[in-house]
C-alpha positions as a Markdown table, in Angstrom:
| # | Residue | x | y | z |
|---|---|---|---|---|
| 1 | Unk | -3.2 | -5.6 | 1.5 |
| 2 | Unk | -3.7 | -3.0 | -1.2 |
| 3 | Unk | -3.4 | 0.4 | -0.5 |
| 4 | Unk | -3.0 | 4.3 | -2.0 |
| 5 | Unk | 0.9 | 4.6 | -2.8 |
| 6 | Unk | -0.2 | 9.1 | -1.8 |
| 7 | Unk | -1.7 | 8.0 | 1.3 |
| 8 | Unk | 1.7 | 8.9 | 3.6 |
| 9 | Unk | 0.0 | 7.4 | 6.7 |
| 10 | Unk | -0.9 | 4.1 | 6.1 |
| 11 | Unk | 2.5 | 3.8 | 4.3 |
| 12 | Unk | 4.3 | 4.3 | 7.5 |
| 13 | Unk | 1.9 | 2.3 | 9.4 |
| 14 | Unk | 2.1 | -1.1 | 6.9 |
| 15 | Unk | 6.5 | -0.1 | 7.3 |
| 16 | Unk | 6.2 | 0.0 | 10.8 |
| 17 | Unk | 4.0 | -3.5 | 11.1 |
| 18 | Unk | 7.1 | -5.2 | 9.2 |
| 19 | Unk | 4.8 | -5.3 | 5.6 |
| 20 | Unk | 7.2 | -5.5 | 2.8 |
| 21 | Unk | 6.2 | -4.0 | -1.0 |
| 22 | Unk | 5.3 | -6.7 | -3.4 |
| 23 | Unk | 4.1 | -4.4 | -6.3 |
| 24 | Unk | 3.0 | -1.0 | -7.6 |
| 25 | Unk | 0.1 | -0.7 | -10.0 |
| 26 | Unk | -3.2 | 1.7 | -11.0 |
| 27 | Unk | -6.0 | 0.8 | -9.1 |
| 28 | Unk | -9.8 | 2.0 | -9.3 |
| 29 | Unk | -10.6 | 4.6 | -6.2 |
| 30 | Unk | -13.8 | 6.4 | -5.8 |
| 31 | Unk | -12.2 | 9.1 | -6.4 |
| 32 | Unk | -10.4 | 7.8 | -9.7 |
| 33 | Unk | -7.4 | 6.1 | -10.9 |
| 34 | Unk | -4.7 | 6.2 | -8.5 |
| 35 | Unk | -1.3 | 4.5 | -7.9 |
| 36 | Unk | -1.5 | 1.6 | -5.0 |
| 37 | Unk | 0.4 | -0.7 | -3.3 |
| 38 | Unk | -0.1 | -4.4 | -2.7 |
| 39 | Unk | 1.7 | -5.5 | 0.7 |
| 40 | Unk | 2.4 | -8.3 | 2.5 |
| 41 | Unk | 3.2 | -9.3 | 5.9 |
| 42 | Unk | 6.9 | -9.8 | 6.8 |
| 43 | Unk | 7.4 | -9.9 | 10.1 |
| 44 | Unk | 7.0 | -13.6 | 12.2 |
């Protein structure tokens, strides 16, 4: 799952569903060029 790194929300959302941080990168937005985060699921 790929997400805005400045969205605070859905940060502690994917932390609180047990997604771990894979990788930080720019991504395309519709608003523009923004820092994201790709997760994956950690928890069993």
């Amino acid at each position: 799952m790929s997400e805005a790194a400045h969205d605070l929300g859905s940060r502690r959302m994917s932390q609180r569903s047990g997604m771990g941080l894979v990788s930080s990168e720019e991504c395309d937005f519709v608003s523009g060029k923004f820092a994201c985060d790709l997760r994956e699921i950690t928890r069993e």
